[in-house]
C-alpha positions in Angstrom: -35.1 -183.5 -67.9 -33.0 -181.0 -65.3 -35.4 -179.4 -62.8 -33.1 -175.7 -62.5 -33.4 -174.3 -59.3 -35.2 -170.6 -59.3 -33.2 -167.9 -59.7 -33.4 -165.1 -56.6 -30.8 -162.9 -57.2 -30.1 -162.5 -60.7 -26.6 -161.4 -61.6 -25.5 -157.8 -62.0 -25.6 -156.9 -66.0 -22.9 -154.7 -65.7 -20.5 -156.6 -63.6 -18.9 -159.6 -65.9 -18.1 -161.5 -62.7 -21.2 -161.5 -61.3 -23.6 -164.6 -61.4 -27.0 -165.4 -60.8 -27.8 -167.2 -57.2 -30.7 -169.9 -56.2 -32.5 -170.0 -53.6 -30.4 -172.9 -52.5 -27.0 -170.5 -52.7 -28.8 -167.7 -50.7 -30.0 -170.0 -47.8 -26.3 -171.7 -47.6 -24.7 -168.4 -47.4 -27.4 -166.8 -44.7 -26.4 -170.1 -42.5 -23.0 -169.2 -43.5 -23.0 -165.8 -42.1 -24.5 -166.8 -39.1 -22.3 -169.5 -37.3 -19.3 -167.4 -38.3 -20.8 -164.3 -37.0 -21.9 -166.6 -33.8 -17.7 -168.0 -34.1 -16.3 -164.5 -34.3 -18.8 -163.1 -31.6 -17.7 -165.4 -29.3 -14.2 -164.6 -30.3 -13.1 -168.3 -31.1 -10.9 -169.1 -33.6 -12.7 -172.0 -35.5 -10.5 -174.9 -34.0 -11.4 -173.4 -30.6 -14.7 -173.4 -31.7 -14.8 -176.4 -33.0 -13.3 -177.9 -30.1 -15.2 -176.7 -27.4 -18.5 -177.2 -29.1 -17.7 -180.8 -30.7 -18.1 -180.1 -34.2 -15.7 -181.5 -36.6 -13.3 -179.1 -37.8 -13.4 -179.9 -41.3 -17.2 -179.4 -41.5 -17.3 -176.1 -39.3 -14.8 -174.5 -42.1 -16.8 -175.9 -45.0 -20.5 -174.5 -43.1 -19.0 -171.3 -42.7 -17.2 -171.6 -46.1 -20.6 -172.6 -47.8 -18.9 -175.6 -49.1 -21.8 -177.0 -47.5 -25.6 -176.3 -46.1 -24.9 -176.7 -42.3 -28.5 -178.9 -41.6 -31.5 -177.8 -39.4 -29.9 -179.0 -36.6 -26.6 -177.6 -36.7 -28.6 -174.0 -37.1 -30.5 -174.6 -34.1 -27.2 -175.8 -32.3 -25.4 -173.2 -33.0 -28.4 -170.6 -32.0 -28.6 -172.2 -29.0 -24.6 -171.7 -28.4 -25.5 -168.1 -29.4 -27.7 -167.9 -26.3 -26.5 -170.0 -23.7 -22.9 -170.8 -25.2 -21.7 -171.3 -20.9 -24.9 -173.3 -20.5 -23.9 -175.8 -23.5 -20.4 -175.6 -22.7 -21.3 -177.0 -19.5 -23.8 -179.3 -20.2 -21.1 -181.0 -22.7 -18.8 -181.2 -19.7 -21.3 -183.4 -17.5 
């Protein structure tokens, strides 16, 4: 037997593009949206990014992509950046 993951967002009837989205989907894309917004904000490019903050390069495209769930720990890095980004900047550095 399948277990289906719930549907959240069920897909626009009228749109024949549209598609339904899991809970999974939504929670990928919100960590999405938020390291790129966190990228952009900081106005790094993501191989500056990437660079400066020691994240591969590959995985920082596919997080922000939703290729792939960034983990717990990558959120809470990259919130941290968010607040302190000279702080962890230095702190790599020592």
């Amino acid at each position: 037997m399948v277990k289906k993951e719930p549907i959240v967002l069920p897909a626009d009837t009228s749109d024949a593009e549209d598609f339904d989205v899991t809970a999974e989907a939504m929670d990928r894309g919100q960590r999405a949206r938020l390291i790129r917004k966190v990228r952009s904000g900081l106005g790094l490019s993501q191989a500056d990014f990437a660079e400066r903050f020691r994240v591969p390069v590959g995985t920082l495209r596919d997080w922000e992509q939703a290729r792939a769930t960034a983990p717990d720990f990558a959120v809470a890095y990259v919130r941290v950046i968010q607040a302190a980004p000279e702080l962890v900047m230095k702190t790599l550095a020592a």
